[in-house]
CHARMM internal coordinates of N, CA and C (Angstrom, degrees):
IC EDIT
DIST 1 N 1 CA 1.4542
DIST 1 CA 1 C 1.5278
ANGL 1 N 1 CA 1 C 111.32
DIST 1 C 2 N 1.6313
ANGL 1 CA 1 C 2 N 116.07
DIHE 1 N 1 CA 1 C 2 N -33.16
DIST 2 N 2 CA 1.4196
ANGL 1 C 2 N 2 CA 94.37
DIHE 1 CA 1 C 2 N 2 CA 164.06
DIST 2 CA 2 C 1.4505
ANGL 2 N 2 CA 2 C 151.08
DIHE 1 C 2 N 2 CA 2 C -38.12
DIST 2 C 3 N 1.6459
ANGL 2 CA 2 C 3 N 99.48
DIHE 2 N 2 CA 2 C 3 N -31.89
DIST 3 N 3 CA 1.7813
ANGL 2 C 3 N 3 CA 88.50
DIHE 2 CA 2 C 3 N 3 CA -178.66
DIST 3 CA 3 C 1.8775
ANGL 3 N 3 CA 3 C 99.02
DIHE 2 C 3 N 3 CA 3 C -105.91
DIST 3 C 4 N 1.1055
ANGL 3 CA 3 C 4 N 114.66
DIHE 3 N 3 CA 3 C 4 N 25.17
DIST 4 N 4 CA 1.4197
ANGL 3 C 4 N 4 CA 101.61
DIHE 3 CA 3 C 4 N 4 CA 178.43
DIST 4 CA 4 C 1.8577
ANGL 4 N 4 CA 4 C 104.32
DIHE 3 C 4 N 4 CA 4 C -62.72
DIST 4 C 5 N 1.2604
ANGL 4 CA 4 C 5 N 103.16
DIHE 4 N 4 CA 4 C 5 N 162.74
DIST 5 N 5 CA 1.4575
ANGL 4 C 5 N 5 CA 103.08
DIHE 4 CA 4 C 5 N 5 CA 171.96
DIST 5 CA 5 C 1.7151
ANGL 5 N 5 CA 5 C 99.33
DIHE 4 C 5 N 5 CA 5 C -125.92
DIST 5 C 6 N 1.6020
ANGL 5 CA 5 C 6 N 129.69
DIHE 5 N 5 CA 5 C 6 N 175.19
DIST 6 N 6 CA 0.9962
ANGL 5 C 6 N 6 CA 156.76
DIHE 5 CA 5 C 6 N 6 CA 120.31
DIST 6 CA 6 C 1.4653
ANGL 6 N 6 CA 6 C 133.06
DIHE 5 C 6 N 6 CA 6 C -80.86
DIST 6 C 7 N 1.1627
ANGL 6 CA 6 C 7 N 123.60
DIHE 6 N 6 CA 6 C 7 N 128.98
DIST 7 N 7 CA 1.7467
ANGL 6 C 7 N 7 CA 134.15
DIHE 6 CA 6 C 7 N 7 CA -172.85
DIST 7 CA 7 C 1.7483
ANGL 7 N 7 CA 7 C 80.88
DIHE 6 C 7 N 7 CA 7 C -103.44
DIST 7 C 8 N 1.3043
ANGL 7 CA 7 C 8 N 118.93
DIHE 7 N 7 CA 7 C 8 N 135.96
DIST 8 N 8 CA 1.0439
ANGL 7 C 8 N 8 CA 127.98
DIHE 7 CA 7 C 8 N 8 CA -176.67
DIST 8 CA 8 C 1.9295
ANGL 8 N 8 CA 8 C 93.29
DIHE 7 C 8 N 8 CA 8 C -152.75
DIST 8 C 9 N 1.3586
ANGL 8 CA 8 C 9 N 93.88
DIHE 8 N 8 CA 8 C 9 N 118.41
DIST 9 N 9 CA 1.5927
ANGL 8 C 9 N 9 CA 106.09
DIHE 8 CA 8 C 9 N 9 CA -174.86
DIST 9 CA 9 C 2.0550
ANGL 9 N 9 CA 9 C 105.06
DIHE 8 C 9 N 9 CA 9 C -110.34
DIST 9 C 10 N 1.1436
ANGL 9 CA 9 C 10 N 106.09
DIHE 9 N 9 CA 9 C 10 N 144.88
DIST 10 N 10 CA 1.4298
ANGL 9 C 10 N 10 CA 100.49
DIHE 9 CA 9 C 10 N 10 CA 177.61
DIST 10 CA 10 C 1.5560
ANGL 10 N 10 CA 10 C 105.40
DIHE 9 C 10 N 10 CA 10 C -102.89
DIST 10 C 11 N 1.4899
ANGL 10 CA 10 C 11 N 129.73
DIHE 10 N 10 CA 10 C 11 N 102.58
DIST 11 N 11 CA 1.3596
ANGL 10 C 11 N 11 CA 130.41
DIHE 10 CA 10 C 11 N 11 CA 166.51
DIST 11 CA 11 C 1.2913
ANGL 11 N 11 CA 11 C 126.50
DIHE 10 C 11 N 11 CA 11 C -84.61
DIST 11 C 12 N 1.2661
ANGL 11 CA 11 C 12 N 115.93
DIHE 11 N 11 CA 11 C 12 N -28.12
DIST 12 N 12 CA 1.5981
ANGL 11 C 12 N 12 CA 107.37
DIHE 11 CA 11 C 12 N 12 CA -175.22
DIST 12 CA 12 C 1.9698
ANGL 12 N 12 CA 12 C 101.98
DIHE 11 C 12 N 12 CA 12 C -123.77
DIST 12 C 13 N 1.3777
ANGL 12 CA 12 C 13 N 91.80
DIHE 12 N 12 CA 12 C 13 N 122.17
DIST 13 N 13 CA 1.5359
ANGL 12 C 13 N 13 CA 103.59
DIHE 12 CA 12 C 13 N 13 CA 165.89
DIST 13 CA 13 C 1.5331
ANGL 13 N 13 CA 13 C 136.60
DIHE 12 C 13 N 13 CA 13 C -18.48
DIST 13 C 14 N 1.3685
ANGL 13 CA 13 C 14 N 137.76
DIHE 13 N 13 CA 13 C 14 N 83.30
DIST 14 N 14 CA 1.7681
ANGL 13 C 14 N 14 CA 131.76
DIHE 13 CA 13 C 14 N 14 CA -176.18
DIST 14 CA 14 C 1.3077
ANGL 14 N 14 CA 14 C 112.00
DIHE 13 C 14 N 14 CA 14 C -45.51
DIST 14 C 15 N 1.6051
ANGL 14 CA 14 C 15 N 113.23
DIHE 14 N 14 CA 14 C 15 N -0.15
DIST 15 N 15 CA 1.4125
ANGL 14 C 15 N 15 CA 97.61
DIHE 14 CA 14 C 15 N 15 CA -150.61
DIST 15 CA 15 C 1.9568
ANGL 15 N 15 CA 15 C 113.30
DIHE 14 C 15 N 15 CA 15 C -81.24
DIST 15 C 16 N 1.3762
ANGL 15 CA 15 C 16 N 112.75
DIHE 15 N 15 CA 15 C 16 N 0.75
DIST 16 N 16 CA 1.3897
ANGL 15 C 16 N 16 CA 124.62
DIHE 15 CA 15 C 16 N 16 CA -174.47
DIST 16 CA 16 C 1.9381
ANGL 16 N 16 CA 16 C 100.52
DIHE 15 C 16 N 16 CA 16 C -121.73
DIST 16 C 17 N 1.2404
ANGL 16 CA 16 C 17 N 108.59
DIHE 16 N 16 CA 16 C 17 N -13.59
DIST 17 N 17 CA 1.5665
ANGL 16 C 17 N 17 CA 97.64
DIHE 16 CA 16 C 17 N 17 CA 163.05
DIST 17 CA 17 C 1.5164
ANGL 17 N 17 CA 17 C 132.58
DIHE 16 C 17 N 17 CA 17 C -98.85
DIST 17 C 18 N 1.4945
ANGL 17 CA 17 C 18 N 107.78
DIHE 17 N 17 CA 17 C 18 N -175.35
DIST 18 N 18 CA 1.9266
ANGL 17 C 18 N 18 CA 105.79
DIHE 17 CA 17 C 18 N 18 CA -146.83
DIST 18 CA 18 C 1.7313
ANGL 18 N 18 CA 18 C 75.99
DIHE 17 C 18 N 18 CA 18 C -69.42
DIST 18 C 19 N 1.6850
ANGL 18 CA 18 C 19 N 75.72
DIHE 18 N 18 CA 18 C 19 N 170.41
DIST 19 N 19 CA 1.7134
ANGL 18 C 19 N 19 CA 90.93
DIHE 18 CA 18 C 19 N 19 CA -177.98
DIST 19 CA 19 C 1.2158
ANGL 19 N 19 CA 19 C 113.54
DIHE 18 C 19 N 19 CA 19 C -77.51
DIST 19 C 20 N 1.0979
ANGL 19 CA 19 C 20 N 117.57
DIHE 19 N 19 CA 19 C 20 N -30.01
DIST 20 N 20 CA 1.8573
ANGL 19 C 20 N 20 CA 117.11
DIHE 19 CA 19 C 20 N 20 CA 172.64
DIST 20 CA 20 C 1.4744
ANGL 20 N 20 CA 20 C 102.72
DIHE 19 C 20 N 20 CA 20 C -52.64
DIST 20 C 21 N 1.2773
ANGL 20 CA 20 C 21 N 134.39
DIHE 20 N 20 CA 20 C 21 N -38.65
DIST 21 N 21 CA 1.3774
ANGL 20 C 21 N 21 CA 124.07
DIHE 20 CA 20 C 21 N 21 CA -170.47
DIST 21 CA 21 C 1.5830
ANGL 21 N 21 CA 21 C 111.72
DIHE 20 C 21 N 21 CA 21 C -66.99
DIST 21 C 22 N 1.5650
ANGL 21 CA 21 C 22 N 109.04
DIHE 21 N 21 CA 21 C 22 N -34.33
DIST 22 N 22 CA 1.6240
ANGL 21 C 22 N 22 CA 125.76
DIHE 21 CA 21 C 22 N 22 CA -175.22
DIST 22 CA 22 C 0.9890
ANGL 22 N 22 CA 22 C 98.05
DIHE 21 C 22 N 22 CA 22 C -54.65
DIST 22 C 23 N 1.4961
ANGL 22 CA 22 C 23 N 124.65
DIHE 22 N 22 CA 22 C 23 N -64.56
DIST 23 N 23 CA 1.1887
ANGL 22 C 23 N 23 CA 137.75
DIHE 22 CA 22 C 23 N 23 CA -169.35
DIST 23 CA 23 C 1.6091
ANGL 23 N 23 CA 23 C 123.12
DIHE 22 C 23 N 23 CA 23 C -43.88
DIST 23 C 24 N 1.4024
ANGL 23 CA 23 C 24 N 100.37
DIHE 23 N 23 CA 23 C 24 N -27.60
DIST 24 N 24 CA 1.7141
ANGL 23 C 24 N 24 CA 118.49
DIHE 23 CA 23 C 24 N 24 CA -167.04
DIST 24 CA 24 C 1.5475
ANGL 24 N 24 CA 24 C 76.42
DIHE 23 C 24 N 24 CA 24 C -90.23
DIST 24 C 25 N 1.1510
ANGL 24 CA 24 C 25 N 134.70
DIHE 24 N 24 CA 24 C 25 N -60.59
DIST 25 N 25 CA 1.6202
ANGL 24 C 25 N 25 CA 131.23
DIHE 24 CA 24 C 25 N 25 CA -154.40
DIST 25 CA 25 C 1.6918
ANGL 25 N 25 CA 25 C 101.83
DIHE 24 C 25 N 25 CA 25 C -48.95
DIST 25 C 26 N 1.3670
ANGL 25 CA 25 C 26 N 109.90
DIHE 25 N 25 CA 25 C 26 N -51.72
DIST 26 N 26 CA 1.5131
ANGL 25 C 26 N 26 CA 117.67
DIHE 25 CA 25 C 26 N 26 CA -172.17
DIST 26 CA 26 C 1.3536
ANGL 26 N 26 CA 26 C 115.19
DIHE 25 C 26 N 26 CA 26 C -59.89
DIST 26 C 27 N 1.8844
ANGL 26 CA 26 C 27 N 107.86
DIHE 26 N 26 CA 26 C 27 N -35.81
DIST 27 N 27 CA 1.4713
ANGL 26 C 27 N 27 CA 106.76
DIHE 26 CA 26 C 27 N 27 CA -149.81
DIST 27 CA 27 C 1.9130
ANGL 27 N 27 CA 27 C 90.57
DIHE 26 C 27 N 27 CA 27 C -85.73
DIST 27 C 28 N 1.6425
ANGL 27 CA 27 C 28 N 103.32
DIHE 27 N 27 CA 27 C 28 N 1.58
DIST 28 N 28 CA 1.6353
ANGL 27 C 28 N 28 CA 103.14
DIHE 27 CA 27 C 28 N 28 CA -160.93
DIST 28 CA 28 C 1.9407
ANGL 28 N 28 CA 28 C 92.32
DIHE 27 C 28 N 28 CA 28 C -89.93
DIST 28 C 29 N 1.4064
ANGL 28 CA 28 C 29 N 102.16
DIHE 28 N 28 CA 28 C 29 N -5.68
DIST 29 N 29 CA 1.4886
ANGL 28 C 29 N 29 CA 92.49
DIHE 28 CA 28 C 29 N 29 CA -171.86
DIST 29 CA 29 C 1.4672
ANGL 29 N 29 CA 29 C 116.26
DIHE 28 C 29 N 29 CA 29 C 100.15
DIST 29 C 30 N 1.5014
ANGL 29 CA 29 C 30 N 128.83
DIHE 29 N 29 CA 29 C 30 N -4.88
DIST 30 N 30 CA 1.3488
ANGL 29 C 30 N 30 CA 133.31
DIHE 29 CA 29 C 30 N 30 CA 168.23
DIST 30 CA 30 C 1.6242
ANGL 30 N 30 CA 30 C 127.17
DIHE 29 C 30 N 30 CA 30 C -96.89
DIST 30 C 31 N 0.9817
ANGL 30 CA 30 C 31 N 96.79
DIHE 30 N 30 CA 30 C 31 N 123.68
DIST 31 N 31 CA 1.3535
ANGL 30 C 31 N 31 CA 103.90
DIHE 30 CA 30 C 31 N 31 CA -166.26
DIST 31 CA 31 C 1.7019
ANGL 31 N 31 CA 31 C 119.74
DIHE 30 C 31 N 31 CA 31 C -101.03
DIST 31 C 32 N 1.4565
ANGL 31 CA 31 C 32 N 96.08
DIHE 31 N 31 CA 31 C 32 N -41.77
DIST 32 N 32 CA 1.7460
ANGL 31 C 32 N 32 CA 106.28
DIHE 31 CA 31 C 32 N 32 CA 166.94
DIST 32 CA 32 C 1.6928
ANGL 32 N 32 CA 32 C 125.49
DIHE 31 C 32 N 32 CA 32 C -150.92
DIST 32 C 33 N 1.0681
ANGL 32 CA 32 C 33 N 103.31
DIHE 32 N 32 CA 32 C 33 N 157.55
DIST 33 N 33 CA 1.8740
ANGL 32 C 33 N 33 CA 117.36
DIHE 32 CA 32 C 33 N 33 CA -167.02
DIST 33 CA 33 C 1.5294
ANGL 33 N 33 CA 33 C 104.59
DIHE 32 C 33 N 33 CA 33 C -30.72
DIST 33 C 34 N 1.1849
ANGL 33 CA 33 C 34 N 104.89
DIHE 33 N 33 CA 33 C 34 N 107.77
DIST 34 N 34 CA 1.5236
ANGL 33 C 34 N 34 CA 118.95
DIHE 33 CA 33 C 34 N 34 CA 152.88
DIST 34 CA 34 C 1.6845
ANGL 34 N 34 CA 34 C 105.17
DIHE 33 C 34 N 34 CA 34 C 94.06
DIST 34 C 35 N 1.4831
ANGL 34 CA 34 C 35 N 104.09
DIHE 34 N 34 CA 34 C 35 N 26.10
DIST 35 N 35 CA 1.6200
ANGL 34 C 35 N 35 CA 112.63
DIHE 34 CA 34 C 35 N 35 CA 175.91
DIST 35 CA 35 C 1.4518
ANGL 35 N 35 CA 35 C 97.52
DIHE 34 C 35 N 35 CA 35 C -89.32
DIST 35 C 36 N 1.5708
ANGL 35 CA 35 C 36 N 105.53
DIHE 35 N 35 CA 35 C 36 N 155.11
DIST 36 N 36 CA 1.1349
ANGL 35 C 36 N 36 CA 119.48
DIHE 35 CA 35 C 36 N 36 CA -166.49
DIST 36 CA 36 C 1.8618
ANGL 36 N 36 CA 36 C 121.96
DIHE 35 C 36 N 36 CA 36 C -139.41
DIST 36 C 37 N 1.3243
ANGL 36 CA 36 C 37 N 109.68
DIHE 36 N 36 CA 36 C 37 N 104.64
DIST 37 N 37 CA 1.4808
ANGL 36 C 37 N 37 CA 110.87
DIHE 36 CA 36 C 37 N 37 CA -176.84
DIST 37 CA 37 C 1.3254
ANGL 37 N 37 CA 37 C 121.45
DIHE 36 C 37 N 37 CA 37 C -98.53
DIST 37 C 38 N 1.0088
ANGL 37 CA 37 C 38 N 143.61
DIHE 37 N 37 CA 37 C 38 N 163.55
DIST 38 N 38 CA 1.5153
ANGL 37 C 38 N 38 CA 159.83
DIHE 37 CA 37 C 38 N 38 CA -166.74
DIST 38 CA 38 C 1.8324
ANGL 38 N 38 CA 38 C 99.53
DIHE 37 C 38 N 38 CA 38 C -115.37
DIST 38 C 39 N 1.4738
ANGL 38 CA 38 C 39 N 130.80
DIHE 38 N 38 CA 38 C 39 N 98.91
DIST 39 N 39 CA 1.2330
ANGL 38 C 39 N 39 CA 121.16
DIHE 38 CA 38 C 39 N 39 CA -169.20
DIST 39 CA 39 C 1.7684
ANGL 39 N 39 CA 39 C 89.72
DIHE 38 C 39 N 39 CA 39 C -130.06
DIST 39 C 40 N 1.3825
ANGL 39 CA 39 C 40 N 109.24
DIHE 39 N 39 CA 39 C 40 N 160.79
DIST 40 N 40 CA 1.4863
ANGL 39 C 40 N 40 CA 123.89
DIHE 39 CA 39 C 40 N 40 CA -172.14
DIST 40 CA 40 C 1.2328
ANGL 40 N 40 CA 40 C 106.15
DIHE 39 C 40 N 40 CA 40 C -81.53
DIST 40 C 41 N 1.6048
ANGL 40 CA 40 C 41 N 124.83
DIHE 40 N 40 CA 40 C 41 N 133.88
DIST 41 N 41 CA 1.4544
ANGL 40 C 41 N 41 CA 114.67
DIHE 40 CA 40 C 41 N 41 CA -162.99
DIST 41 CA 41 C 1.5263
ANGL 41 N 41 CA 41 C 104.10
DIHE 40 C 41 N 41 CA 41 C -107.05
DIST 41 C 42 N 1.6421
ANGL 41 CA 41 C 42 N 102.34
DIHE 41 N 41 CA 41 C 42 N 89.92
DIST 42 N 42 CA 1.3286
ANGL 41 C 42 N 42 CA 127.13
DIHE 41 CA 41 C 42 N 42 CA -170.99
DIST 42 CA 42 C 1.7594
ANGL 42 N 42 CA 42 C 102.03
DIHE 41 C 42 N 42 CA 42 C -119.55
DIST 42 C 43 N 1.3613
ANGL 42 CA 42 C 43 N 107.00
DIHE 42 N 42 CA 42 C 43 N 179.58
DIST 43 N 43 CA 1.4056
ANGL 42 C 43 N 43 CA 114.30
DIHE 42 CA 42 C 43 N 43 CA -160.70
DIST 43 CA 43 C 1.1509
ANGL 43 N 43 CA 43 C 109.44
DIHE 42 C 43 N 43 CA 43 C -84.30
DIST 43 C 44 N 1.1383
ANGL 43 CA 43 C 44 N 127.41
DIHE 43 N 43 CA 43 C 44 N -36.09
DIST 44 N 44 CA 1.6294
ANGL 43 C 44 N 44 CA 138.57
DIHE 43 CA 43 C 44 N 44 CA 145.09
DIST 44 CA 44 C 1.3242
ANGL 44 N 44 CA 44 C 129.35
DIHE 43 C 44 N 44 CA 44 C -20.27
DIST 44 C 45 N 1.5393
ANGL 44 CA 44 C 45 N 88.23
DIHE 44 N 44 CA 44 C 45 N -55.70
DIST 45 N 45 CA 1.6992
ANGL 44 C 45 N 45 CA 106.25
DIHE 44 CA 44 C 45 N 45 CA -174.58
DIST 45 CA 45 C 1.7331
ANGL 45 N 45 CA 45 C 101.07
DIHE 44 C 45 N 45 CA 45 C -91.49
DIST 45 C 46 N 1.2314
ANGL 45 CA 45 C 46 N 112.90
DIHE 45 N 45 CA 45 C 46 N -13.14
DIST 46 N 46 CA 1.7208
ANGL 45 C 46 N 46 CA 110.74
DIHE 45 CA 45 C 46 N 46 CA 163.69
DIST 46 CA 46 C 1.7306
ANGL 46 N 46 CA 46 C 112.37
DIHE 45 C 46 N 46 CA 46 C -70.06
DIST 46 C 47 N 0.9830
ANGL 46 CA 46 C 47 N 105.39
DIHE 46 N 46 CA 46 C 47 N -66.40
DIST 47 N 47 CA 1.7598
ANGL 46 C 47 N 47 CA 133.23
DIHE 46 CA 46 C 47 N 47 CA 176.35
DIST 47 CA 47 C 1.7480
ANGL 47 N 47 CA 47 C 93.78
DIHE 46 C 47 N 47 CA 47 C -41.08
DIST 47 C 48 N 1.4627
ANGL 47 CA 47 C 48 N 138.69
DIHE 47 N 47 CA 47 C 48 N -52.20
DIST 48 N 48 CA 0.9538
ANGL 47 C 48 N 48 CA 139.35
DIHE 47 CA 47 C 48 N 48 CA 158.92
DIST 48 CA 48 C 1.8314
ANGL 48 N 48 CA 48 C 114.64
DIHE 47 C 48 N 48 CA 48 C -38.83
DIST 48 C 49 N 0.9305
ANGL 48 CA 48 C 49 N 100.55
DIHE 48 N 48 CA 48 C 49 N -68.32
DIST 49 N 49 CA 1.3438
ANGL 48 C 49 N 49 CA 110.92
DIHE 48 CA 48 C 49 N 49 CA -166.36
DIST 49 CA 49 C 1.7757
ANGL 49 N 49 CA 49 C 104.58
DIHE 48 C 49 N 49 CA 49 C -71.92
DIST 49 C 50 N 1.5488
ANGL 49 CA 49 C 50 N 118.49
DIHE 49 N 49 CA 49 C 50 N -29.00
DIST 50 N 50 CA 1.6975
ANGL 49 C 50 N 50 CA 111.95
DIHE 49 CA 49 C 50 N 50 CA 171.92
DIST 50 CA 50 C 1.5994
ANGL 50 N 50 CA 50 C 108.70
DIHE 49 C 50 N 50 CA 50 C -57.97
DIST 50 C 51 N 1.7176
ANGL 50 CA 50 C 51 N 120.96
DIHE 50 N 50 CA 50 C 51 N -42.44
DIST 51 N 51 CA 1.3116
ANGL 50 C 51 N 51 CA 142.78
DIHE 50 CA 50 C 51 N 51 CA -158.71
DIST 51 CA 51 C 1.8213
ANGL 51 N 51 CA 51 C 84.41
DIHE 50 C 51 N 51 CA 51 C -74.10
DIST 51 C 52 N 0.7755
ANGL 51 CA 51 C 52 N 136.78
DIHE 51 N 51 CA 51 C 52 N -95.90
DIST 52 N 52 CA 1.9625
ANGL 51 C 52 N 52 CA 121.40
DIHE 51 CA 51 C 52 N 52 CA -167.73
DIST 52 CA 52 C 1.6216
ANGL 52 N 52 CA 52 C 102.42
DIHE 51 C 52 N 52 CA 52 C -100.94
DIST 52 C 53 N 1.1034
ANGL 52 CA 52 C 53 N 134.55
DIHE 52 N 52 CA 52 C 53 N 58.82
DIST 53 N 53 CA 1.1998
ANGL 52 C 53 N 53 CA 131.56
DIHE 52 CA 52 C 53 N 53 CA 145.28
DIST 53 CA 53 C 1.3150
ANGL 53 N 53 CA 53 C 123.49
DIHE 52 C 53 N 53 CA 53 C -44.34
DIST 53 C 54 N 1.1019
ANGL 53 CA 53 C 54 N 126.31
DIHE 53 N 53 CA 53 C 54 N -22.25
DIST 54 N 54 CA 1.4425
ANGL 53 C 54 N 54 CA 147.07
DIHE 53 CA 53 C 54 N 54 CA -174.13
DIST 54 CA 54 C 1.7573
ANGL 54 N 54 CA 54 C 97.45
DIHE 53 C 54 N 54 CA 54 C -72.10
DIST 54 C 55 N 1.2867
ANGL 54 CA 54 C 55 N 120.45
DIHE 54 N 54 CA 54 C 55 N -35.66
DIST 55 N 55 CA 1.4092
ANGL 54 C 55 N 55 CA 112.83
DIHE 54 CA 54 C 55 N 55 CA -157.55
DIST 55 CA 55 C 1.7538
ANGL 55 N 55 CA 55 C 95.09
DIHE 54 C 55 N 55 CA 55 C -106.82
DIST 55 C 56 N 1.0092
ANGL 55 CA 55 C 56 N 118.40
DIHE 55 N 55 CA 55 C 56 N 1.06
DIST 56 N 56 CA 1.6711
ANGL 55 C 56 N 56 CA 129.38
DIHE 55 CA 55 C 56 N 56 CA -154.93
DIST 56 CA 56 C 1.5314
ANGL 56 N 56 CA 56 C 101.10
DIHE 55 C 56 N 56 CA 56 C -117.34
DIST 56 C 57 N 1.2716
ANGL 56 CA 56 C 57 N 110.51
DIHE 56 N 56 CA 56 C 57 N 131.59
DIST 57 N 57 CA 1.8348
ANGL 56 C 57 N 57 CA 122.70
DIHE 56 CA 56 C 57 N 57 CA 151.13
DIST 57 CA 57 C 1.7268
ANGL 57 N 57 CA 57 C 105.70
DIHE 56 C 57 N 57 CA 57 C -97.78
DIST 57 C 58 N 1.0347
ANGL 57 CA 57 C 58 N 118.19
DIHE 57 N 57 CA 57 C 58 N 132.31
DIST 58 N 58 CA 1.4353
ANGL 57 C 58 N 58 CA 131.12
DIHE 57 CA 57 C 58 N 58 CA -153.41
DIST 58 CA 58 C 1.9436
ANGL 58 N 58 CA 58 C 107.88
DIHE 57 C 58 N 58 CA 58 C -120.49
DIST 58 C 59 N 1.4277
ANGL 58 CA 58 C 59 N 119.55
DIHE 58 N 58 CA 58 C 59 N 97.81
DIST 59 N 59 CA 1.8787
ANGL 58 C 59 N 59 CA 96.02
DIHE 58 CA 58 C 59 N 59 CA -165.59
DIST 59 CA 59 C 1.8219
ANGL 59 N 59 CA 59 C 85.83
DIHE 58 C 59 N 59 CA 59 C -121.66
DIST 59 C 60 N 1.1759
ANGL 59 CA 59 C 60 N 99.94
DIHE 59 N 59 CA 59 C 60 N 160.65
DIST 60 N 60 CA 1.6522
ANGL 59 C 60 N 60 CA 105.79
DIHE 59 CA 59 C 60 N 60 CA 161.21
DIST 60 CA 60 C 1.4693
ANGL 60 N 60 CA 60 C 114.03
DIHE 59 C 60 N 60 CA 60 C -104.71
DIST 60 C 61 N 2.0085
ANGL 60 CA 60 C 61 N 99.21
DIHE 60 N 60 CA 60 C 61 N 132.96
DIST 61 N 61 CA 1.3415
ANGL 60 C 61 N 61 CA 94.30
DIHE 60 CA 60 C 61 N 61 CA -136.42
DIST 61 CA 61 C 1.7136
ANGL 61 N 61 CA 61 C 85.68
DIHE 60 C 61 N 61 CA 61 C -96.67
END
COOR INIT
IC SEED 1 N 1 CA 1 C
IC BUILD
C-alpha cells in the first residue's frame, strides 16, 4: 500500500465554502477547477478527501 497513489481532481469551486475546507483544497496542492494531483493513498490523504469530498472527483491512479 505504500506506493499506491490517488488522482484527486478539483470540480467544484471553494470559493462559497467554510474556510477550513479552502484551506484543505490548497494544502491538497489544488489551486484551480479541474486541476489534478497524484497524492499517496494514506490516512491523511483519506481524512482529507472525507472533509470536502463534495468538491473532489476521486480515481485510483
Amino acid at each position: 500500500m505504500a506506493d499506491k497513489k490517488l488522482k484527486v481532481t478539483l470540480v467544484k469551486s471553494p470559493i462559497g465554502a467554510v474556510p477550513k475546507h479552502r484551506r484543505t483544497v490548497e494544502a491538497m496542492g489544488l489551486s484551480k477547477l479541474h486541476k489534478t494531483v497524484e497524492l499517496p493513498d494514506n490516512a491523511a490523504t483519506r481524512g482529507q478527501i472525507q472533509q470536502i469530498g463534495y468538491m473532489l472527483k476521486v480515481e485510483e491512479a
